[in-house]
N, CA, C and O atoms as a GROMACS GRO file, in nm:
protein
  372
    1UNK      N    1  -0.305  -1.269   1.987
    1UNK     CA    2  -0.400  -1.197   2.068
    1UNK      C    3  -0.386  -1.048   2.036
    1UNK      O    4  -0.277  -0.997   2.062
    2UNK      N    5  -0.506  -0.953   1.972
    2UNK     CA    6  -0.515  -0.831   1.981
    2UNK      C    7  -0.563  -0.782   2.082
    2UNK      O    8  -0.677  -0.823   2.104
    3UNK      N    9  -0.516  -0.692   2.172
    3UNK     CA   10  -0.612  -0.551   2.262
    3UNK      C   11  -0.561  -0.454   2.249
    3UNK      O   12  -0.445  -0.433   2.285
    4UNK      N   13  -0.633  -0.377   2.197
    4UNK     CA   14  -0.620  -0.229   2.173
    4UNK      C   15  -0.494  -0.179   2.119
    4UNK      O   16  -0.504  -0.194   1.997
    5UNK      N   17  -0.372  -0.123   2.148
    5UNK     CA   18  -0.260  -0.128   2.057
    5UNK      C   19  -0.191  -0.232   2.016
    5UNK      O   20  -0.149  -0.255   1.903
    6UNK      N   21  -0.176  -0.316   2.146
    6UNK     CA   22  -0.058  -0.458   2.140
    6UNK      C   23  -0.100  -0.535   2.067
    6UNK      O   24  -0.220  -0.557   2.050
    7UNK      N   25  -0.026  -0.580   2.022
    7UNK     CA   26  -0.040  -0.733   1.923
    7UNK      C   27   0.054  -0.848   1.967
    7UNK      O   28   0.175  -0.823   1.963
    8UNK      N   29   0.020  -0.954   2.003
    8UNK     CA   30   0.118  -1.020   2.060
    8UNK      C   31   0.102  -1.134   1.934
    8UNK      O   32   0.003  -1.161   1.865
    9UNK      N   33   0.253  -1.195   1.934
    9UNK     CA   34   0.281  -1.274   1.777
    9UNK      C   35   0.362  -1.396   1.932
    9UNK      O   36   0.423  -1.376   2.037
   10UNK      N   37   0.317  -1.502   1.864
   10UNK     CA   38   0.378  -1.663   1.914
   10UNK      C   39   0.443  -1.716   1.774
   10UNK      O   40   0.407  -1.702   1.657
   11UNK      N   41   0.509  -1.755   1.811
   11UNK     CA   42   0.598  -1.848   1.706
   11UNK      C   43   0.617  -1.939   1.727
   11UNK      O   44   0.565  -1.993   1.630
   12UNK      N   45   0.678  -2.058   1.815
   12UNK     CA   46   0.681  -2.160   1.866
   12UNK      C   47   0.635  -2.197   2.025
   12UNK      O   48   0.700  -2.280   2.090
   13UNK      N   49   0.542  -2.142   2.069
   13UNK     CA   50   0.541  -2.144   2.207
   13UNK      C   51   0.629  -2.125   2.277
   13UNK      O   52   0.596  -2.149   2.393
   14UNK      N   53   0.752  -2.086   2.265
   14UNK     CA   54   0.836  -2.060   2.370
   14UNK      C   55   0.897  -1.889   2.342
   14UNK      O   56   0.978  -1.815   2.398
   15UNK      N   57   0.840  -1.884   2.266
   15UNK     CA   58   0.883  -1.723   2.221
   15UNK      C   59   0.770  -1.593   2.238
   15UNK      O   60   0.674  -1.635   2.172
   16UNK      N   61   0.740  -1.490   2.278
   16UNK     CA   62   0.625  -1.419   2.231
   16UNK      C   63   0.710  -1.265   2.235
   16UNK      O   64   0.790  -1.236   2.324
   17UNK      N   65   0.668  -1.156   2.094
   17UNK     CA   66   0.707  -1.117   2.068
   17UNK      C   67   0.578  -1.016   2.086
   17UNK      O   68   0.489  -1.055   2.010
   18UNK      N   69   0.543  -0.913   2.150
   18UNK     CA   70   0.455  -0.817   2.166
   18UNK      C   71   0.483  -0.650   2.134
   18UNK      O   72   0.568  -0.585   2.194
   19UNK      N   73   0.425  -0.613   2.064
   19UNK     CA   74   0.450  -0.486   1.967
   19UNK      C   75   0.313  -0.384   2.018
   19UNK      O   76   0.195  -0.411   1.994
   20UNK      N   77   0.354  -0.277   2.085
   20UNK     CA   78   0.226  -0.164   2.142
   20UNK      C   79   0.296  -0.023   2.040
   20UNK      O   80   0.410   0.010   2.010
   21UNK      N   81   0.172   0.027   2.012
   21UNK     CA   82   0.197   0.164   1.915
   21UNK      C   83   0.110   0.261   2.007
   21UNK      O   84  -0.010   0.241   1.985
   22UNK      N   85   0.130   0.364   2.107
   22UNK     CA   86  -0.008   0.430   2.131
   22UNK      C   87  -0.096   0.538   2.021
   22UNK      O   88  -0.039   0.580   1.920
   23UNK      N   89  -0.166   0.556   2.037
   23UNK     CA   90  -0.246   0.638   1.954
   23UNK      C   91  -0.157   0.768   1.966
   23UNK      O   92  -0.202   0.838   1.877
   24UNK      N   93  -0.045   0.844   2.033
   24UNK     CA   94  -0.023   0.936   2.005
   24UNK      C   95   0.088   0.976   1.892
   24UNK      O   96   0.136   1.088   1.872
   25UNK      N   97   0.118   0.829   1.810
   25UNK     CA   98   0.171   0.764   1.741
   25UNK      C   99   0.151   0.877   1.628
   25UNK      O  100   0.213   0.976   1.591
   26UNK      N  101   0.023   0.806   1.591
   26UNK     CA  102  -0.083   0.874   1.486
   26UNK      C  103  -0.179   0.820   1.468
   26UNK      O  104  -0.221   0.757   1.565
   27UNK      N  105  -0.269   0.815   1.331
   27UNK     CA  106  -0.395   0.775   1.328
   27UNK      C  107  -0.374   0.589   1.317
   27UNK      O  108  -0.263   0.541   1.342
   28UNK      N  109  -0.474   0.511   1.283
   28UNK     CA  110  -0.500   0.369   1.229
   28UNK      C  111  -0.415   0.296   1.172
   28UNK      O  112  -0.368   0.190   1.213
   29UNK      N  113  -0.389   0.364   1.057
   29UNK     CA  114  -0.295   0.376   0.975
   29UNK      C  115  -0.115   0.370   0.987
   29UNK      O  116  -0.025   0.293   0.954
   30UNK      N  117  -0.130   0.493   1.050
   30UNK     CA  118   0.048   0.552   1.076
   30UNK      C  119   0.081   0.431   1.208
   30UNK      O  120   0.201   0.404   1.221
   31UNK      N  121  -0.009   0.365   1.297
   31UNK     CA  122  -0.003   0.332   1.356
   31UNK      C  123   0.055   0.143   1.326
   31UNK      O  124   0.156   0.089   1.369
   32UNK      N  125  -0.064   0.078   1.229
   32UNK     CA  126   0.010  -0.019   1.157
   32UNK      C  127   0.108   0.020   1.107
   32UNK      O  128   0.198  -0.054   1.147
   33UNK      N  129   0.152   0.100   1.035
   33UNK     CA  130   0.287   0.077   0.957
   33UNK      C  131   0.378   0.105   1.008
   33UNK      O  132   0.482   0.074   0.949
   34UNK      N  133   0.392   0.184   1.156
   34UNK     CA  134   0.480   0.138   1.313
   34UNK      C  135   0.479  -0.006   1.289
   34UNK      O  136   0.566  -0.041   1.209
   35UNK      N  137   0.415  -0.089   1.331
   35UNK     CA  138   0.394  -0.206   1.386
   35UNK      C  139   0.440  -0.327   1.304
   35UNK      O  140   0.494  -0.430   1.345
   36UNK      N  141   0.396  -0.283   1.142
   36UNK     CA  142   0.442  -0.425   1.044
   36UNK      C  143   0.600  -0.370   1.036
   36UNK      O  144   0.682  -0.455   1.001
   37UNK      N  145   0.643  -0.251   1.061
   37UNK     CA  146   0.797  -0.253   1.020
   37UNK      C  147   0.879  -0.262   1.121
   37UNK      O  148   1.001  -0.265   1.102
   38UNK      N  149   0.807  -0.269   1.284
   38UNK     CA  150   0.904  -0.333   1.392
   38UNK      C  151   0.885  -0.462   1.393
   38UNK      O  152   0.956  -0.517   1.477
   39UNK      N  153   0.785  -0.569   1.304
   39UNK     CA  154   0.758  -0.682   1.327
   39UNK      C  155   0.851  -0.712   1.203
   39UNK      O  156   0.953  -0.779   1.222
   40UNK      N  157   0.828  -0.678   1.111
   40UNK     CA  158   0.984  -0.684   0.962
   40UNK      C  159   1.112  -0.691   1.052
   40UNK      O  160   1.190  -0.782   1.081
   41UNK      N  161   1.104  -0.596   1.076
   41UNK     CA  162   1.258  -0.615   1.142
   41UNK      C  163   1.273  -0.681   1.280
   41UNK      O  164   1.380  -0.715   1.331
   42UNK      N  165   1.196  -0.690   1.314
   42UNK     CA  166   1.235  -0.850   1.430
   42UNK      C  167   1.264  -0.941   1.352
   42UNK      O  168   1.386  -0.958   1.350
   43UNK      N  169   1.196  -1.024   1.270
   43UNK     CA  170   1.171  -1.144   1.187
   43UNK      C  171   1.268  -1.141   1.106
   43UNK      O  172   1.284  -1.246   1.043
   44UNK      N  173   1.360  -1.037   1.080
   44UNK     CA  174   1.465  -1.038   0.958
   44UNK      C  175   1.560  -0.991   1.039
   44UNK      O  176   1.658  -1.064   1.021
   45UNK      N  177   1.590  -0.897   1.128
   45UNK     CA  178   1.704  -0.898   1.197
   45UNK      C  179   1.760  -0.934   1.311
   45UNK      O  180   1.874  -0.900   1.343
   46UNK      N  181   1.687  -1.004   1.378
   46UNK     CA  182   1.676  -1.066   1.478
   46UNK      C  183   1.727  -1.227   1.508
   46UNK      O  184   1.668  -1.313   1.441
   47UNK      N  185   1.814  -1.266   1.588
   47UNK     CA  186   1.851  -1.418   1.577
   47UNK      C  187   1.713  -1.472   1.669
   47UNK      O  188   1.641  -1.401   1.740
   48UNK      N  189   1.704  -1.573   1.652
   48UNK     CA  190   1.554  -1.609   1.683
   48UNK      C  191   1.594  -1.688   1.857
   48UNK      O  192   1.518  -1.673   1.952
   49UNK      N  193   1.659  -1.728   1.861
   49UNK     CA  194   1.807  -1.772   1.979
   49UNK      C  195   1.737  -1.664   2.108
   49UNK      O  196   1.647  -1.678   2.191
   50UNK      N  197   1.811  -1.578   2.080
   50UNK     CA  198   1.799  -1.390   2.120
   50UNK      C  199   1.710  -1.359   2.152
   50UNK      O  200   1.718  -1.260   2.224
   51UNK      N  201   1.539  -1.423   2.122
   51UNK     CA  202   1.409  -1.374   2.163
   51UNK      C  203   1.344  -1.453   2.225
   51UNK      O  204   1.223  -1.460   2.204
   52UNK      N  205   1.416  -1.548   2.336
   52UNK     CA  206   1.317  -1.678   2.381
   52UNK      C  207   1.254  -1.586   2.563
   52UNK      O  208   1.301  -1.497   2.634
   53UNK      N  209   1.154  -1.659   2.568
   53UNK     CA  210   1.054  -1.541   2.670
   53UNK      C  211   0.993  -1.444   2.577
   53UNK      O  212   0.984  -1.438   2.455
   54UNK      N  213   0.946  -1.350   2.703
   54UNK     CA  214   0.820  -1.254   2.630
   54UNK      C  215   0.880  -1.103   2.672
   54UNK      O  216   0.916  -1.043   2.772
   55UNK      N  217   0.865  -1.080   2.511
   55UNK     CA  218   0.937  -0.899   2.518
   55UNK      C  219   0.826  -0.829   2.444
   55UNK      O  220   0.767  -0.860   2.340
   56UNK      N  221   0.816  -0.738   2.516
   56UNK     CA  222   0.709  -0.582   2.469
   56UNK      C  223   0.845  -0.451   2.377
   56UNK      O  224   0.926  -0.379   2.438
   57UNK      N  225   0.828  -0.459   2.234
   57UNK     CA  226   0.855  -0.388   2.189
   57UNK      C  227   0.804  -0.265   2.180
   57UNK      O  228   0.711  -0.290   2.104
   58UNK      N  229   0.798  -0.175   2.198
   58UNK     CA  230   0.759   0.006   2.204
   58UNK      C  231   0.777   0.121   2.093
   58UNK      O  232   0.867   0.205   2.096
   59UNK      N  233   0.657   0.109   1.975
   59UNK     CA  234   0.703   0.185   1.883
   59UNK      C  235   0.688   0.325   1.913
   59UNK      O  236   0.603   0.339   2.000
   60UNK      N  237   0.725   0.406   1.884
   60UNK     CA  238   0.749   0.526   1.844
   60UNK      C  239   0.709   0.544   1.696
   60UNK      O  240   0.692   0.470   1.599
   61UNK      N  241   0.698   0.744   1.733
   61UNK     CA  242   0.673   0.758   1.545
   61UNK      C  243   0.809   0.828   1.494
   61UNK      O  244   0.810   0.928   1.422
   62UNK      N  245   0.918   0.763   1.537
   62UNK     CA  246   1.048   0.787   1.493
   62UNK      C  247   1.084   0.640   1.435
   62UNK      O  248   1.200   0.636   1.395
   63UNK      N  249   1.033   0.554   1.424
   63UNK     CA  250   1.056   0.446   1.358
   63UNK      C  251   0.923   0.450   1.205
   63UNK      O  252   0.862   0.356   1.154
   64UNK      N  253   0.920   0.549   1.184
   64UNK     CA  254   0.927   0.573   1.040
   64UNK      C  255   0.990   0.671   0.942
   64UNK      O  256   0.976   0.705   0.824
   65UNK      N  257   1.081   0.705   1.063
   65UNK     CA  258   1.155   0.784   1.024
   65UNK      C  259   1.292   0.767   0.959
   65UNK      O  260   1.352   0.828   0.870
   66UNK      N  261   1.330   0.627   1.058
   66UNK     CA  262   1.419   0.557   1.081
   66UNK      C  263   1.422   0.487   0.979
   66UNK      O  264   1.323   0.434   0.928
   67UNK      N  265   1.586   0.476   0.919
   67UNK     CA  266   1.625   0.379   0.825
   67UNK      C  267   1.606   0.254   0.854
   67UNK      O  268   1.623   0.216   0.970
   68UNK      N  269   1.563   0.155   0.741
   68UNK     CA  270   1.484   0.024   0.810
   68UNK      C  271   1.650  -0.086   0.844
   68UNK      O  272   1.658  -0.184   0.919
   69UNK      N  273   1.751  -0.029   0.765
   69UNK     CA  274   1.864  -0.121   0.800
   69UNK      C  275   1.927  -0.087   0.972
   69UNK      O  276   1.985  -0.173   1.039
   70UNK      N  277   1.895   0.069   1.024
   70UNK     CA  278   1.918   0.082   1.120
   70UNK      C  279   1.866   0.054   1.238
   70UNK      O  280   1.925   0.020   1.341
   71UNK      N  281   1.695   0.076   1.210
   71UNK     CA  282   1.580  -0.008   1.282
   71UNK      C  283   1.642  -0.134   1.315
   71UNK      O  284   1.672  -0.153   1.433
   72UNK      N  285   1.667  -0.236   1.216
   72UNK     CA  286   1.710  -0.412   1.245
   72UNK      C  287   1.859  -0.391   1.338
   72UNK      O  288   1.901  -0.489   1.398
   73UNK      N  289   1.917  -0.292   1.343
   73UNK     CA  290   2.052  -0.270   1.412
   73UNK      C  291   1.968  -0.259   1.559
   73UNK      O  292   1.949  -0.347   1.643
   74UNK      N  293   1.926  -0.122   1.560
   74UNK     CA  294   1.887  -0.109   1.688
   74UNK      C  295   1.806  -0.241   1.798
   74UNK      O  296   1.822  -0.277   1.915
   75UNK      N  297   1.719  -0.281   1.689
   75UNK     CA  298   1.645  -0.338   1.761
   75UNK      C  299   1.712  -0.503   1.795
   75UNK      O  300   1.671  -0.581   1.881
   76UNK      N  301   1.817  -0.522   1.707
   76UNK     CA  302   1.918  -0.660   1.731
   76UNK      C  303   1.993  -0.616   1.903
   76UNK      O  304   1.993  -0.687   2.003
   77UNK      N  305   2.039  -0.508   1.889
   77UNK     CA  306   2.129  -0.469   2.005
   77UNK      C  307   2.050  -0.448   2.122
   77UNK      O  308   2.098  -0.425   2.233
   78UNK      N  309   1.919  -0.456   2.093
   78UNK     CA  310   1.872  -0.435   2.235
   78UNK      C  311   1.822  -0.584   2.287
   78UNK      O  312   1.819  -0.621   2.405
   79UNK      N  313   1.783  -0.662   2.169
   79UNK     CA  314   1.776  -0.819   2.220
   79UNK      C  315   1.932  -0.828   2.236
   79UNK      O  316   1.946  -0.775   2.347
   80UNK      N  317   2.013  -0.850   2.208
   80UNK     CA  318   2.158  -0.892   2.307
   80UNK      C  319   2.176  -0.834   2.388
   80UNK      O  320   2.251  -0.900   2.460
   81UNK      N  321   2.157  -0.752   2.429
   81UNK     CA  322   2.163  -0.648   2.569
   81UNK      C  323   2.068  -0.720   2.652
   81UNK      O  324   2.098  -0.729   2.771
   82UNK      N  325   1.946  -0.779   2.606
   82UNK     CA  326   1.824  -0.820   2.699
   82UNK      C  327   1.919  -0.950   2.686
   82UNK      O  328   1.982  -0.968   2.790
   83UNK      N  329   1.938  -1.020   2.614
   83UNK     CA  330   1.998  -1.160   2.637
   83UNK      C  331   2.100  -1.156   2.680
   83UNK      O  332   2.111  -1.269   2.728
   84UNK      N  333   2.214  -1.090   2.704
   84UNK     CA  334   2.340  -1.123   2.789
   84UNK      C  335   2.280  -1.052   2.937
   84UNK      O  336   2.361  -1.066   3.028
   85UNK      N  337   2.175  -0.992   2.970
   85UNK     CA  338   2.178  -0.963   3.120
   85UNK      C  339   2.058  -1.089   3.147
   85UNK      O  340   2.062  -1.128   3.264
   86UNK      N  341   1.974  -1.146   3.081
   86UNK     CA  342   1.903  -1.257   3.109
   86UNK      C  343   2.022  -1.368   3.167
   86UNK      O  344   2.019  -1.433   3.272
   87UNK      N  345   2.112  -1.366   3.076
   87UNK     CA  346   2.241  -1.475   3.034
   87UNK      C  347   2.291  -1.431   3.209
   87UNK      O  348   2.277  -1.523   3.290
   88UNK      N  349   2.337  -1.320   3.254
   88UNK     CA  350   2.384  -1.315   3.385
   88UNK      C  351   2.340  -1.301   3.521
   88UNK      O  352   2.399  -1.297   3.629
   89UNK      N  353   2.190  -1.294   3.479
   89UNK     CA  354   2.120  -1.303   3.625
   89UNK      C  355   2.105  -1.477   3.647
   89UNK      O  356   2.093  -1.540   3.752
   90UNK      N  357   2.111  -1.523   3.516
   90UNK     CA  358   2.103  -1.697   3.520
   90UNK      C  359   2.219  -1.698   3.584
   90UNK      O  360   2.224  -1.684   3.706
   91UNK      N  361   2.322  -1.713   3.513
   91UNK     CA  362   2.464  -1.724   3.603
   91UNK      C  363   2.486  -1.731   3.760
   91UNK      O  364   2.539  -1.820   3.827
   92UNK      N  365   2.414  -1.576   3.811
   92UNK     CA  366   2.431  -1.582   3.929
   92UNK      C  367   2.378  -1.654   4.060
   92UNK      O  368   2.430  -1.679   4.169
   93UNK      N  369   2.249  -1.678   4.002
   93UNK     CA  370   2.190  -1.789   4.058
   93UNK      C  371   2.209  -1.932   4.107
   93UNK      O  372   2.114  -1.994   4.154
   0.00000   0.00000   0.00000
């Protein structure tokens, strides 16, 4: 599903992976190539485990700035951060 910045990507139905760039990003352009290189590096650095539910990724125009091996760092550590506090609100329940 496209609207307006977001792009939301399904993979197996139990996963959805949603990517927003705003226009103050940059133009059309600067704006996809935000978007295919936070979706690269989900898909390649990412354990697939790690992304079940629905997460809104948030580009910035510092993620073309950003080294793409550090991009897949960052963006791994923030799915385990989202998955071990998912992991402990289950727990507590």
């Amino acid at each position: 599903m496209v609207r307006g910045p977001v792009t939301v990507v399904r993979s197996d139905g139990r996963t959805c992976v949603g990517y927003a760039v705003g226009r103050s990003v940059g133009n059309a352009v600067t704006r996809n190539r935000v978007r295919r290189r936070l979706r690269e590096a989900v898909r390649l650095g990412v354990d697939p485990l790690q992304v079940r539910g629905t997460h809104l990724v948030v580009g910035r125009s510092a993620v073309l700035e950003t080294r793409f091996a550090d991009l897949e760092a960052l963006l791994r550590d923030g799915f385990e951060e989202l998955h071990e506090r998912t992991r402990a609100r289950t727990l507590r329940t």
